[in-house]
Every structure is written in C-alpha cells, then in structure tokens.
PDB file of N, CA, C, O and CB in Angstrom:
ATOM      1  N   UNK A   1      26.533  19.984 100.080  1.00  0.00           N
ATOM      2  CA  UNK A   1      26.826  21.395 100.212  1.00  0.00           C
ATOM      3  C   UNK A   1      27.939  21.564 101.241  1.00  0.00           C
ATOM      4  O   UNK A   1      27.806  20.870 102.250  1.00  0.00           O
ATOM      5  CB  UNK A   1      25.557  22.196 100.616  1.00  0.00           C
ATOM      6  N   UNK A   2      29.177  22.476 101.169  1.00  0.00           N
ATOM      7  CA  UNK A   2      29.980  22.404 101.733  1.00  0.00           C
ATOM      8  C   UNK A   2      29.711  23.565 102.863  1.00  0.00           C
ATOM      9  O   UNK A   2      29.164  24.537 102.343  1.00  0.00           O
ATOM     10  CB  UNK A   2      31.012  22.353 100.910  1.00  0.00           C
ATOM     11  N   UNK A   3      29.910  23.699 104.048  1.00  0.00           N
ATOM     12  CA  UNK A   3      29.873  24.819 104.651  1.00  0.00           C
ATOM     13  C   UNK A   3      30.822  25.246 105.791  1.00  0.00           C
ATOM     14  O   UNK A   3      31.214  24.543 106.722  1.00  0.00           O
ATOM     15  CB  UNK A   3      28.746  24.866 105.007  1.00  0.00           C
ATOM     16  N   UNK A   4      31.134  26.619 105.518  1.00  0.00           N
ATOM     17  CA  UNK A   4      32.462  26.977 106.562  1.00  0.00           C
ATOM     18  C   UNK A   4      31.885  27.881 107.808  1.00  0.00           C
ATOM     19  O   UNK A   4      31.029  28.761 107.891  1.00  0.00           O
ATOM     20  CB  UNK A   4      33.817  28.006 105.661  1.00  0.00           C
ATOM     21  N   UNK A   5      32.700  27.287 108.663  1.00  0.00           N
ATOM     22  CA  UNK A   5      32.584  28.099 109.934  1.00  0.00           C
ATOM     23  C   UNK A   5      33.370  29.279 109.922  1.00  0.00           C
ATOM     24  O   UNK A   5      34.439  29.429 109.329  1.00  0.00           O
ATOM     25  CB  UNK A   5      32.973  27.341 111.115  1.00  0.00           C
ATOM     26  N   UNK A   6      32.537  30.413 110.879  1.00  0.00           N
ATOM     27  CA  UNK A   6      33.805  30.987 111.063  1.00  0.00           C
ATOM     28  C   UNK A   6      34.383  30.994 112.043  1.00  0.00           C
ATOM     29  O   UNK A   6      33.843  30.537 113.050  1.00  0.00           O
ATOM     30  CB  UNK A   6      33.886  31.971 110.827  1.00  0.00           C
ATOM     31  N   UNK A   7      36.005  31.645 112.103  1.00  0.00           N
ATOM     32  CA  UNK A   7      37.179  31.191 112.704  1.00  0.00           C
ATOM     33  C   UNK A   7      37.702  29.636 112.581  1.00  0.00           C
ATOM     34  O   UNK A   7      38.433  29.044 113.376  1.00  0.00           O
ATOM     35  CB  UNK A   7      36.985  31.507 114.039  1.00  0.00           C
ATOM     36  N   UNK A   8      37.184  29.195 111.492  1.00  0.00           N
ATOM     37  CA  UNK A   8      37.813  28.001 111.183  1.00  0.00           C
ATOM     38  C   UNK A   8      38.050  28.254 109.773  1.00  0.00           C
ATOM     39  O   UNK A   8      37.066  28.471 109.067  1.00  0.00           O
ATOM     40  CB  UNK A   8      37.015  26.714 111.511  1.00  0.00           C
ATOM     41  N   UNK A   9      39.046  28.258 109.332  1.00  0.00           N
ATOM     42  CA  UNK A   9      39.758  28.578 107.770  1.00  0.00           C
ATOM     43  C   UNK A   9      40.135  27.286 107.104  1.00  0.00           C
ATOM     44  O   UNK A   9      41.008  26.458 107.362  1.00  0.00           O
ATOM     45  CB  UNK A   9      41.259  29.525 107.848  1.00  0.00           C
ATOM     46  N   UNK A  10      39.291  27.357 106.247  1.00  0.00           N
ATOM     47  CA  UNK A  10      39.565  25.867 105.597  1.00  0.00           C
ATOM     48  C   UNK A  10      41.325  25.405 104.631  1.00  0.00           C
ATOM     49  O   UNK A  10      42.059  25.955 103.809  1.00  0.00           O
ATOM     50  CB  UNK A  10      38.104  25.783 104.294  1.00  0.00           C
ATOM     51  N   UNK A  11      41.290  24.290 105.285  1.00  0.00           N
ATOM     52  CA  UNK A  11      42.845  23.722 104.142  1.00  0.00           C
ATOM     53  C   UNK A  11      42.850  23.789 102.806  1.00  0.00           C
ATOM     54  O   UNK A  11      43.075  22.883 102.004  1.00  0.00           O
ATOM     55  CB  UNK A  11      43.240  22.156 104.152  1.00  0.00           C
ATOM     56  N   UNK A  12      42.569  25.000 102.596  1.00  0.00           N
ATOM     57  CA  UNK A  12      42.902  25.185 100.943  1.00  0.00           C
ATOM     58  C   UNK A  12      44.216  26.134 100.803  1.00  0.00           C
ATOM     59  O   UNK A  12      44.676  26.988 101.561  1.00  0.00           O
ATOM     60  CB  UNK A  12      41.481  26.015 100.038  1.00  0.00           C
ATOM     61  N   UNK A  13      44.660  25.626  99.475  1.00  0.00           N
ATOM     62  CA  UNK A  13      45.904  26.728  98.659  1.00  0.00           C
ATOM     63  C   UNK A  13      45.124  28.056  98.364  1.00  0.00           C
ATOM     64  O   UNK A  13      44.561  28.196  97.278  1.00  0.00           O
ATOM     65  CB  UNK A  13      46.591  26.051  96.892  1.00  0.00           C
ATOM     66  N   UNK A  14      45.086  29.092  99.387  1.00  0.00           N
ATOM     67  CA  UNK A  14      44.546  30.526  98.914  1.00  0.00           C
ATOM     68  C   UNK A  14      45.788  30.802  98.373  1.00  0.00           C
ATOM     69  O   UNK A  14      46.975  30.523  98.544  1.00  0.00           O
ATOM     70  CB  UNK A  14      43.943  31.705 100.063  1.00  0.00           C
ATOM     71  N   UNK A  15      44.737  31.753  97.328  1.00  0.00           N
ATOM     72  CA  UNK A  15      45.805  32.733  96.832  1.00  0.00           C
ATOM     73  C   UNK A  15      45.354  34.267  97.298  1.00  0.00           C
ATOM     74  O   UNK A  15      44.424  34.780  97.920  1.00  0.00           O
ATOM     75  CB  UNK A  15      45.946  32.620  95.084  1.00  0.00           C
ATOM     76  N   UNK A  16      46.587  34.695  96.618  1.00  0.00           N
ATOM     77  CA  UNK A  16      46.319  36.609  97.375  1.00  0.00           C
ATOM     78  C   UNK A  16      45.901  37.591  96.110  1.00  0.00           C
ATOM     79  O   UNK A  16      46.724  37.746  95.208  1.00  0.00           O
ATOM     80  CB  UNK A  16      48.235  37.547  98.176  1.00  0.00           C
ATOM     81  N   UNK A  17      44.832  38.140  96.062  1.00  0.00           N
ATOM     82  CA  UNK A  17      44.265  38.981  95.262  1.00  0.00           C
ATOM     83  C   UNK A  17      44.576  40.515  95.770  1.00  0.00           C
ATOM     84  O   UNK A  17      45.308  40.623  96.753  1.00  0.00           O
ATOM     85  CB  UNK A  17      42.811  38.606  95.193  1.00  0.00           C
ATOM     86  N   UNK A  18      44.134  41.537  95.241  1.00  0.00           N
ATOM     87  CA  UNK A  18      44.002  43.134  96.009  1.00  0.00           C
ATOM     88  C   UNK A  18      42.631  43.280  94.947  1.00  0.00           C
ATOM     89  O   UNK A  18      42.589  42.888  93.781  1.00  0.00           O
ATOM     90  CB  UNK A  18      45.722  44.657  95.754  1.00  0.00           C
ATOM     91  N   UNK A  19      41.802  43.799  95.531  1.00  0.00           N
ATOM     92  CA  UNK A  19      40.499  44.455  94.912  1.00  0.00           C
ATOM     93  C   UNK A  19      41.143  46.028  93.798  1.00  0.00           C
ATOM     94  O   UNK A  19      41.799  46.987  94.204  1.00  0.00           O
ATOM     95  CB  UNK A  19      39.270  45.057  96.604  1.00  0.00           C
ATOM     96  N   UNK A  20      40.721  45.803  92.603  1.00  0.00           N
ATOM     97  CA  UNK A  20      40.879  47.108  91.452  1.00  0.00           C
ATOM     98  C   UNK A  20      40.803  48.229  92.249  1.00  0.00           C
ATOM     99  O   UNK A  20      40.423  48.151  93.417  1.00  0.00           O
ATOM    100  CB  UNK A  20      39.653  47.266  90.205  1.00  0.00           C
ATOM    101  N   UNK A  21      41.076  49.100  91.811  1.00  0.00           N
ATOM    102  CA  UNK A  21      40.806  50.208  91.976  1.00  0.00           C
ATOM    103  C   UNK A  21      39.888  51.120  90.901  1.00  0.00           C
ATOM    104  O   UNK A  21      40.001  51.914  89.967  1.00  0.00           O
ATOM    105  CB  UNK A  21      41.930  50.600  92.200  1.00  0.00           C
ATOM    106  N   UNK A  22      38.755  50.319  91.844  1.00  0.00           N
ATOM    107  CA  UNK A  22      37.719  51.232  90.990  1.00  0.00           C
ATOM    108  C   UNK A  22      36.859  52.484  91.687  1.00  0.00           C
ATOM    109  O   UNK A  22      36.383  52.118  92.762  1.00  0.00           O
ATOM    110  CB  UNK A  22      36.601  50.224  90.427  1.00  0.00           C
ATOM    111  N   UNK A  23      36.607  53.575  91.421  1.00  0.00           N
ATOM    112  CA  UNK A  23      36.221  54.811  92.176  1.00  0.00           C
ATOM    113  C   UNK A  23      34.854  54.537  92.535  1.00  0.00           C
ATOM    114  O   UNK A  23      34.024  54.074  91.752  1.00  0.00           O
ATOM    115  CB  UNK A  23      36.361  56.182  91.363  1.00  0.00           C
ATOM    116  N   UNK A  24      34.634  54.844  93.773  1.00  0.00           N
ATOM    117  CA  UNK A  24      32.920  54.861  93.954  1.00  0.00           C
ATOM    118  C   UNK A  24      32.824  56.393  94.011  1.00  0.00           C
ATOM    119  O   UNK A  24      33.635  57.312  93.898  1.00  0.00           O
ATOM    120  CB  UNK A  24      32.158  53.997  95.557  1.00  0.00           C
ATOM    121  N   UNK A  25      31.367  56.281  94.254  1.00  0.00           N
ATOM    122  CA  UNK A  25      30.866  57.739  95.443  1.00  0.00           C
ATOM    123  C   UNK A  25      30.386  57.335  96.378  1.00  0.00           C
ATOM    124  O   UNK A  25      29.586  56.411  96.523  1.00  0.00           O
ATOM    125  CB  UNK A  25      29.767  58.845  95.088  1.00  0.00           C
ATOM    126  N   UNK A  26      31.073  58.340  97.437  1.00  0.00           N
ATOM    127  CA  UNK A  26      30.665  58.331  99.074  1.00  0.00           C
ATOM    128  C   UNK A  26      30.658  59.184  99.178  1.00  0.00           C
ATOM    129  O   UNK A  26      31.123  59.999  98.381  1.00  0.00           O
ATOM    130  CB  UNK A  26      31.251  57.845 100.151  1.00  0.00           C
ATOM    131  N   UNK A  27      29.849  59.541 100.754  1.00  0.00           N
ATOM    132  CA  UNK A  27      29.330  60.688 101.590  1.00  0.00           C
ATOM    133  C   UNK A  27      29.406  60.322 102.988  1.00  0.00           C
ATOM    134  O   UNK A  27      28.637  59.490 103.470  1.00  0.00           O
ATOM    135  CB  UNK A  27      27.881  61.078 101.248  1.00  0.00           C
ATOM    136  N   UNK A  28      30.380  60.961 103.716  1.00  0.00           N
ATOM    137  CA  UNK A  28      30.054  60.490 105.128  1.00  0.00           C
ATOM    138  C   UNK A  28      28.807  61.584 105.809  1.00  0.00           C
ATOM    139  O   UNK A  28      28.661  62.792 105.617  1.00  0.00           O
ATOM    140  CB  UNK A  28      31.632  60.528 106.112  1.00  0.00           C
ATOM    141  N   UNK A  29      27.994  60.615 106.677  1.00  0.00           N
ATOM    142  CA  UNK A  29      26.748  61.132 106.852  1.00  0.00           C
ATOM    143  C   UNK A  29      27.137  61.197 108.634  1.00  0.00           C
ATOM    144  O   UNK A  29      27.713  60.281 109.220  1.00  0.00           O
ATOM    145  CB  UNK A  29      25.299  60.057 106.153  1.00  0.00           C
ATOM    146  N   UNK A  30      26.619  62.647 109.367  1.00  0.00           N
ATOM    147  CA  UNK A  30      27.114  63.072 110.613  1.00  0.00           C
ATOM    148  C   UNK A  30      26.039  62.397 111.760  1.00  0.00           C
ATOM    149  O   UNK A  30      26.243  62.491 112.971  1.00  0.00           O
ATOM    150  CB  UNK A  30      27.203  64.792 110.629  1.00  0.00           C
ATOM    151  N   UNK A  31      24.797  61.664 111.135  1.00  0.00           N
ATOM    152  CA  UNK A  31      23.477  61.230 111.590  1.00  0.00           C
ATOM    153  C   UNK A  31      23.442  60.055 111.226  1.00  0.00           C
ATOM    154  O   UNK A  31      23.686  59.647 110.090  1.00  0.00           O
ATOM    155  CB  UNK A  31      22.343  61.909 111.151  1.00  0.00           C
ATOM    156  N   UNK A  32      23.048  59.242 112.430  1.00  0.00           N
ATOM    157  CA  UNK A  32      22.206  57.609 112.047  1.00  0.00           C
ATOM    158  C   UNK A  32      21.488  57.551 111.187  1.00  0.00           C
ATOM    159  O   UNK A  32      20.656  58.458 111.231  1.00  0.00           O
ATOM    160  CB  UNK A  32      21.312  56.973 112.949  1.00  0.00           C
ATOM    161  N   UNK A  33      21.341  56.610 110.020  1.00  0.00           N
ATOM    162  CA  UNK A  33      20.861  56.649 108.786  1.00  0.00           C
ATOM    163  C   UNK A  33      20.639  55.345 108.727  1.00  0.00           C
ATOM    164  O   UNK A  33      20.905  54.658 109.713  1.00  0.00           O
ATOM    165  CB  UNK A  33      21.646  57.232 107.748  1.00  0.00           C
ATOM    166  N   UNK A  34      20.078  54.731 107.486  1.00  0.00           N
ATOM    167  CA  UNK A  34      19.780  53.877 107.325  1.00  0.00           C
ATOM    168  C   UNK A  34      19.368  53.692 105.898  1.00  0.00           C
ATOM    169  O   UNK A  34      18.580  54.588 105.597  1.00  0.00           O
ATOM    170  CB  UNK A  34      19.142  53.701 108.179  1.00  0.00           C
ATOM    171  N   UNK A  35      19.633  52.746 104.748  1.00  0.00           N
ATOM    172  CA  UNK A  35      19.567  52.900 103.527  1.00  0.00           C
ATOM    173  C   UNK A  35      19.167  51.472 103.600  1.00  0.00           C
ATOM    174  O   UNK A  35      19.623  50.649 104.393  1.00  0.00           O
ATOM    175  CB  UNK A  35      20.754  53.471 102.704  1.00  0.00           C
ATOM    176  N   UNK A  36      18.100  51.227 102.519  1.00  0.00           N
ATOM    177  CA  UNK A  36      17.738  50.050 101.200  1.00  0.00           C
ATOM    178  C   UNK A  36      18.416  49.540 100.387  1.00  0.00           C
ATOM    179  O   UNK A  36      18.581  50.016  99.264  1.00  0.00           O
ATOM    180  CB  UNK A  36      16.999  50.349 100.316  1.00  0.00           C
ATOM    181  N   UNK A  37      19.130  48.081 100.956  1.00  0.00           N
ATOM    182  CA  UNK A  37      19.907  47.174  99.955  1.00  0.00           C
ATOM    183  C   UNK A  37      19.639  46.513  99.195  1.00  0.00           C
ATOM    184  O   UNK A  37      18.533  46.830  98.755  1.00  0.00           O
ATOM    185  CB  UNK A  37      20.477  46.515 100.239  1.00  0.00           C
ATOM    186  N   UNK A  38      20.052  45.658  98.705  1.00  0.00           N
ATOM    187  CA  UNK A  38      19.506  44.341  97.955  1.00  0.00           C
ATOM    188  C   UNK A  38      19.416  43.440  99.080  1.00  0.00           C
ATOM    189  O   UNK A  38      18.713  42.447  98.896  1.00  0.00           O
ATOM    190  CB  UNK A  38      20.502  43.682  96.702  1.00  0.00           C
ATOM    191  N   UNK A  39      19.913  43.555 100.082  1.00  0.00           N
ATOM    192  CA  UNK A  39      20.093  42.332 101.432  1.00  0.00           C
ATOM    193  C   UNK A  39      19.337  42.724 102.121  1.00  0.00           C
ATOM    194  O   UNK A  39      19.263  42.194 103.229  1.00  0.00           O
ATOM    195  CB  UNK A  39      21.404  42.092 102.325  1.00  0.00           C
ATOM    196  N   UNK A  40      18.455  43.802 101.789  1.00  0.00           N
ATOM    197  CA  UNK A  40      17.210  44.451 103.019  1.00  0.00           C
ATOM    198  C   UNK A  40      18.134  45.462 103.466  1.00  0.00           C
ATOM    199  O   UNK A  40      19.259  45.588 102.981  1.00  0.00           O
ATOM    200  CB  UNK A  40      16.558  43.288 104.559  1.00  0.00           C
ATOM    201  N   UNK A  41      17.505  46.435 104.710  1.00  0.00           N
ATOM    202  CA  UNK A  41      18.007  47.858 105.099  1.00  0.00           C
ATOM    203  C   UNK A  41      19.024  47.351 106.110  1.00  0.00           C
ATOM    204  O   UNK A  41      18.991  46.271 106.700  1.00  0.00           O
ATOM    205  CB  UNK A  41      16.789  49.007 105.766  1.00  0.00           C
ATOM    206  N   UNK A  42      20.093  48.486 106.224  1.00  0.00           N
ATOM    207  CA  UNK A  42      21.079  48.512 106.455  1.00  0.00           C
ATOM    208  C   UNK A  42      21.469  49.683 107.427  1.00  0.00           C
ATOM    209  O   UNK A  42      21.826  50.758 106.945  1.00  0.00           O
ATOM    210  CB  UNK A  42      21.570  48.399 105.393  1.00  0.00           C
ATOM    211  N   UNK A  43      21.401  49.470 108.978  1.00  0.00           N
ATOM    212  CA  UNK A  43      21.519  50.397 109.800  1.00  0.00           C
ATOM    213  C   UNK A  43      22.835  51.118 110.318  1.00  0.00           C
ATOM    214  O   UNK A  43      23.704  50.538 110.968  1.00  0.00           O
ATOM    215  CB  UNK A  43      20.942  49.940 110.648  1.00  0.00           C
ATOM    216  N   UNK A  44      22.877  52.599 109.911  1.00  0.00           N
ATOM    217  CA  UNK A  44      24.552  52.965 109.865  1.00  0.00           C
ATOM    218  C   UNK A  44      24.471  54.156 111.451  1.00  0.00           C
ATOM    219  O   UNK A  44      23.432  54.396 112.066  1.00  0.00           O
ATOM    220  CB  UNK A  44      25.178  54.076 107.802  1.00  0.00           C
ATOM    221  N   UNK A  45      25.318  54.499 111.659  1.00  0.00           N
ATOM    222  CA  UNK A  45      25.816  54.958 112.695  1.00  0.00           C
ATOM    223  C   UNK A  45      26.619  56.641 112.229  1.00  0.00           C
ATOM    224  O   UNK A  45      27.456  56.883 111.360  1.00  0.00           O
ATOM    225  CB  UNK A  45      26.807  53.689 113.261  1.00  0.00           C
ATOM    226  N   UNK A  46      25.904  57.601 113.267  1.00  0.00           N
ATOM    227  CA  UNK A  46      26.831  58.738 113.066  1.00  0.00           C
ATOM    228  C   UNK A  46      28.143  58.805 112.137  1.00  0.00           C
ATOM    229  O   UNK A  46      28.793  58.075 112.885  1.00  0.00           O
ATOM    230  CB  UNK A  46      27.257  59.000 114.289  1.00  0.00           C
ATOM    231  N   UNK A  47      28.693  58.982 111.511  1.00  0.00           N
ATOM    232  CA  UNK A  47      30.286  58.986 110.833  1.00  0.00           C
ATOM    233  C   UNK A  47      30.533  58.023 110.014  1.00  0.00           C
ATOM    234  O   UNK A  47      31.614  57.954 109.428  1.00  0.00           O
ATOM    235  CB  UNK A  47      31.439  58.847 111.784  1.00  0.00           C
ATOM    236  N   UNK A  48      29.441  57.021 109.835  1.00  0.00           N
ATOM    237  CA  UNK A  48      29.814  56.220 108.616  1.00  0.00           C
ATOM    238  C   UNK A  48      29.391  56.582 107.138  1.00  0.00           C
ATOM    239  O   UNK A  48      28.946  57.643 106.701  1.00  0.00           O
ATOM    240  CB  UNK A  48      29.308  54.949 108.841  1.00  0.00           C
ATOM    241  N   UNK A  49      29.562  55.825 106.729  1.00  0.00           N
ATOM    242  CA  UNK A  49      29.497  56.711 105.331  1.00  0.00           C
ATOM    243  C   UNK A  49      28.431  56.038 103.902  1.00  0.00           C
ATOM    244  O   UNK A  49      28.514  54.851 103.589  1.00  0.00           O
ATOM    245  CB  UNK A  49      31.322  56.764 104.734  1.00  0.00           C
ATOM    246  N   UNK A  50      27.909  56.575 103.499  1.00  0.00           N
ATOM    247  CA  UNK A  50      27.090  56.268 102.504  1.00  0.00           C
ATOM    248  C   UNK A  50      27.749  55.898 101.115  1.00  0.00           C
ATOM    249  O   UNK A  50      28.269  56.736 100.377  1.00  0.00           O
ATOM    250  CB  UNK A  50      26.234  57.340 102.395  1.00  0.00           C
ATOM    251  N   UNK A  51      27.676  54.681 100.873  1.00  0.00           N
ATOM    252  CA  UNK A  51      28.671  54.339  99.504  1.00  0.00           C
ATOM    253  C   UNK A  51      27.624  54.128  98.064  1.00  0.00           C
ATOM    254  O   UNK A  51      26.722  53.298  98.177  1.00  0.00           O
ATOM    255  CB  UNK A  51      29.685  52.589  99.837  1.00  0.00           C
ATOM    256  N   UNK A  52      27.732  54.715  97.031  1.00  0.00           N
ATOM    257  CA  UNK A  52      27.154  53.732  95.695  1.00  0.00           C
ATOM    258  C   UNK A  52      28.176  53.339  94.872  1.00  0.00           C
ATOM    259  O   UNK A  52      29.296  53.802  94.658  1.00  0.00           O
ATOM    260  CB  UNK A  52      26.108  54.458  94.664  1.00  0.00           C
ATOM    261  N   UNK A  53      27.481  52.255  94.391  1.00  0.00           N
ATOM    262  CA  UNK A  53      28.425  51.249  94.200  1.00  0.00           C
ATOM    263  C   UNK A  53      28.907  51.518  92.897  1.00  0.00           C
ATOM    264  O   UNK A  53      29.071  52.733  92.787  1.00  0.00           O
ATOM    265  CB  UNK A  53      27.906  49.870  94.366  1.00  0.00           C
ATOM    266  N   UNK A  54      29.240  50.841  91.744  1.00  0.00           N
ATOM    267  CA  UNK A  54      29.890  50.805  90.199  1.00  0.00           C
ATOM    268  C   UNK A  54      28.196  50.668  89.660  1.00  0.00           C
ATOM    269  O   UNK A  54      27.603  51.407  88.874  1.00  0.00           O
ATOM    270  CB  UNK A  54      31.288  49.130  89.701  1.00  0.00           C
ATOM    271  N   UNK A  55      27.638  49.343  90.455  1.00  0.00           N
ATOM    272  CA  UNK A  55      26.292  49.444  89.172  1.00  0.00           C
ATOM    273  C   UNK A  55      24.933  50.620  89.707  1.00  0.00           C
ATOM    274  O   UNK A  55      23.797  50.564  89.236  1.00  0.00           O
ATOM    275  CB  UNK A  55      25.351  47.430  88.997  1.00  0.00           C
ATOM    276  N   UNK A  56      25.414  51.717  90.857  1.00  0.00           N
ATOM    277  CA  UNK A  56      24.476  52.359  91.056  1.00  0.00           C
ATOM    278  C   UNK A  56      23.752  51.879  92.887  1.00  0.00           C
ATOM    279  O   UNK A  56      23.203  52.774  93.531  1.00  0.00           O
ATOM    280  CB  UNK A  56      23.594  52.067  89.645  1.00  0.00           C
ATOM    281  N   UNK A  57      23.833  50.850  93.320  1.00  0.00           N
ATOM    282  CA  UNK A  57      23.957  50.173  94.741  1.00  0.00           C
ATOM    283  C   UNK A  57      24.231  51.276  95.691  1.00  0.00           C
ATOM    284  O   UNK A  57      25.070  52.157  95.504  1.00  0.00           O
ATOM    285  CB  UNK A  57      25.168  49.033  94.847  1.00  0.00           C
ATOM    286  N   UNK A  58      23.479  51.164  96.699  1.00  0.00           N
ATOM    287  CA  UNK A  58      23.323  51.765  97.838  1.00  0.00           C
ATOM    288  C   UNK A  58      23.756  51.009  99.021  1.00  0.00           C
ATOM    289  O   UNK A  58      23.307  49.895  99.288  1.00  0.00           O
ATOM    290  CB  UNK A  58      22.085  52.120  97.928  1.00  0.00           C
ATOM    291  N   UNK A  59      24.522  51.548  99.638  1.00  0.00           N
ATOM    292  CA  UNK A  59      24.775  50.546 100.744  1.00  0.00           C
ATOM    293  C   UNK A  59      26.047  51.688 101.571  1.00  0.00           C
ATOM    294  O   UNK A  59      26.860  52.455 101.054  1.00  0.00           O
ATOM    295  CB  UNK A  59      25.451  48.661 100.014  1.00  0.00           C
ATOM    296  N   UNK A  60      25.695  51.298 103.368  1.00  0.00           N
ATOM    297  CA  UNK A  60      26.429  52.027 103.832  1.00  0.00           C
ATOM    298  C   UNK A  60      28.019  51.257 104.346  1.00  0.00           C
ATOM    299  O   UNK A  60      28.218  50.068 104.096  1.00  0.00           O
ATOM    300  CB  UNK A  60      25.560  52.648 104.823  1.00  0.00           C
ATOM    301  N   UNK A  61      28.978  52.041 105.017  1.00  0.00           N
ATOM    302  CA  UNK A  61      30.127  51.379 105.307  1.00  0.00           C
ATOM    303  C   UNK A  61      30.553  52.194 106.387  1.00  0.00           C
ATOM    304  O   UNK A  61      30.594  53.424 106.426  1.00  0.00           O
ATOM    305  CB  UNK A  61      31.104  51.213 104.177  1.00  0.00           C
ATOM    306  N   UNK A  62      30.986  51.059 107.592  1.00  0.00           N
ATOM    307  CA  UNK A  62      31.780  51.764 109.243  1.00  0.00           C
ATOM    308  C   UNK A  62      32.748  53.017 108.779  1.00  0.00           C
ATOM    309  O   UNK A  62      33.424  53.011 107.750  1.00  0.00           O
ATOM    310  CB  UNK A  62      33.104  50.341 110.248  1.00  0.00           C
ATOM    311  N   UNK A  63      32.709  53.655 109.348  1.00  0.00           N
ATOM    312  CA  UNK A  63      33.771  55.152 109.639  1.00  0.00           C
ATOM    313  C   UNK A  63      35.137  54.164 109.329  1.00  0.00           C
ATOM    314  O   UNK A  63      35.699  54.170 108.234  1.00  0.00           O
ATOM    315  CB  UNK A  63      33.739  56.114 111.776  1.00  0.00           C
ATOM    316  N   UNK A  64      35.635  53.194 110.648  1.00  0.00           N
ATOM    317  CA  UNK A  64      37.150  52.420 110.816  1.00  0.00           C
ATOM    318  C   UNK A  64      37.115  51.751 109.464  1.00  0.00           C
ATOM    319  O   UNK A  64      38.130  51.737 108.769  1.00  0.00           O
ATOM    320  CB  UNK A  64      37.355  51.151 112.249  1.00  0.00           C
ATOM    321  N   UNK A  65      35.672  51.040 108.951  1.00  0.00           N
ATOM    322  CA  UNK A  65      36.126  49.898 107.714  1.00  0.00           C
ATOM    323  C   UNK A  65      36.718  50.957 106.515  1.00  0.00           C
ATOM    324  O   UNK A  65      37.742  50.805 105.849  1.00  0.00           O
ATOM    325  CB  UNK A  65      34.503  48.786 106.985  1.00  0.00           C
ATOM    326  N   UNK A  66      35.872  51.926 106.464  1.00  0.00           N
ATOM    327  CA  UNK A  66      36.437  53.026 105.114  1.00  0.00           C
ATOM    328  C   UNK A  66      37.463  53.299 105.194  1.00  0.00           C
ATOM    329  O   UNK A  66      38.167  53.150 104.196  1.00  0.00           O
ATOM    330  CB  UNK A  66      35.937  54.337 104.870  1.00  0.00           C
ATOM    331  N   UNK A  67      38.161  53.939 106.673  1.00  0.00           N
ATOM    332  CA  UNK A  67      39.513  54.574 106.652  1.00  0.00           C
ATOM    333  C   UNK A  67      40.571  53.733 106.060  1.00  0.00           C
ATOM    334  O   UNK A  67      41.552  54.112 105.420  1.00  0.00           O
ATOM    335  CB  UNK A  67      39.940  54.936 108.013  1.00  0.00           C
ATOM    336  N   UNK A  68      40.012  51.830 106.554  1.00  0.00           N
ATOM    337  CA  UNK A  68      41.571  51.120 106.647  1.00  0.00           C
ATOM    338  C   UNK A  68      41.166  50.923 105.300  1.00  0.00           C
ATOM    339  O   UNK A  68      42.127  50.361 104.775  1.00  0.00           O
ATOM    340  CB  UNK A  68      42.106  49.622 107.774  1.00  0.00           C
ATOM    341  N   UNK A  69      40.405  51.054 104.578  1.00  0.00           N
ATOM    342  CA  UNK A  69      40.163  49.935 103.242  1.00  0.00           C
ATOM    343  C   UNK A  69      39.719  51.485 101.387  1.00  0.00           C
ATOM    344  O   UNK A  69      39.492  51.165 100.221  1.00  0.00           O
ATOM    345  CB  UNK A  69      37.851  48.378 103.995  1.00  0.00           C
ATOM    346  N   UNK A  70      39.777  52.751 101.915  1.00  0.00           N
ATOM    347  CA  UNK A  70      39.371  53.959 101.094  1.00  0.00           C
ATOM    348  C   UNK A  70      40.476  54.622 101.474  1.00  0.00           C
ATOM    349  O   UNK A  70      41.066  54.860 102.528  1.00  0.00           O
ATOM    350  CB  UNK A  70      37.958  54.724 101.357  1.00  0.00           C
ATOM    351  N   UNK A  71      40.649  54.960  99.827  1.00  0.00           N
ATOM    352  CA  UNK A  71      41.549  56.544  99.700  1.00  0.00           C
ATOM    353  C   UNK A  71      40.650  57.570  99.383  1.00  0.00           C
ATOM    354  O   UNK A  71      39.790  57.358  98.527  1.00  0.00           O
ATOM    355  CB  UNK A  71      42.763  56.656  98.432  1.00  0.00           C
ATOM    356  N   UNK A  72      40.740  58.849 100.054  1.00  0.00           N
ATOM    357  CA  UNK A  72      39.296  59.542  99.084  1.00  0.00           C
ATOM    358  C   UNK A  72      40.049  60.498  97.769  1.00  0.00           C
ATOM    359  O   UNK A  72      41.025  61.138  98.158  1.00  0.00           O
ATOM    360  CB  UNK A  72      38.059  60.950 100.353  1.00  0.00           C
ATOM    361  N   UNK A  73      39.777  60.624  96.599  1.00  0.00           N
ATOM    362  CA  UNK A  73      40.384  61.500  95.783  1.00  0.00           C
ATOM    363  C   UNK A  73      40.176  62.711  95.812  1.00  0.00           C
ATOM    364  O   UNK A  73      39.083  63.201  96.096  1.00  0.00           O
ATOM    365  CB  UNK A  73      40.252  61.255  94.770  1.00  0.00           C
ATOM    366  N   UNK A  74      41.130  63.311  95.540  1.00  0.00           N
ATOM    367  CA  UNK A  74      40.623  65.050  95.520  1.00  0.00           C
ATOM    368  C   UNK A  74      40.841  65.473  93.777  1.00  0.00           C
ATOM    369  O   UNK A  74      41.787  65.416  92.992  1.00  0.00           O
ATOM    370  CB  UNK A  74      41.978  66.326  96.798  1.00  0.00           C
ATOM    371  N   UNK A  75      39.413  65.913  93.702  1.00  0.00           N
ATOM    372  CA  UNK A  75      39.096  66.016  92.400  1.00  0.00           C
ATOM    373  C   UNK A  75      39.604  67.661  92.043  1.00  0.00           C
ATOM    374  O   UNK A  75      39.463  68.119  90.908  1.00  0.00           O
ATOM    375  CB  UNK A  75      37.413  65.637  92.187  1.00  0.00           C
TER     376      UNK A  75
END
C-alpha cells in the first residue's frame, strides 16, 4: 500500500484538471451548525455555509473555502 504524507508531494507527472461546473445548492447559515455526512457529523461555524451536493449530500463548507472556490448565481 502506498502512502503519502502531507507536505511531501510525491514525484509524479501531475496533470492540471479544473472541477465542471456543476451547480449545487447552498445556504449560508449565520449560527454554528452542524450536519450528518457520510464521514460522520460535520461541525460548521457562524458564516459557513450549508452545501447539497449533485446526488442530494449534505455537507457543510468554510465562509474563505466557498468565496475562493464558488460563484453564486443569480437566478
């Protein structure tokens, strides 16, 4: 079994992908929350935001991770 550390990046030829653009639904929530994953519960913080996923998935995401990584649409 091979296993990587982190901050150690293994000598491989990566290549560069960008994730689809596929639409979720989110809700940023103004209260500590906490939601039921598949990875067990998941403790979120004032201003982060409540995501479901493409197959229906619950799971929350940081205020900073959404901004740098979400566009929100205006419907």
């Amino acid at each position: 079994m091979i296993h990587f550390k982190k901050d150690q990046l293994p000598d491989y030829a990566f290549k560069k992908a960008v994730k689809k653009p596929i639409p979720i639904k989110c809700f940023q929530i103004h209260e500590p929350f906490e939601v039921e994953t598949m990875e067990g519960i998941l403790h979120a913080k004032a201003g982060d935001y409540l995501i479901v996923g493409v197959r229906g998935e619950m799971y929350s995401c940081d205020k900073a991770i959404f901004e740098e990584t979400y566009q929100l649409i205006e419907e």
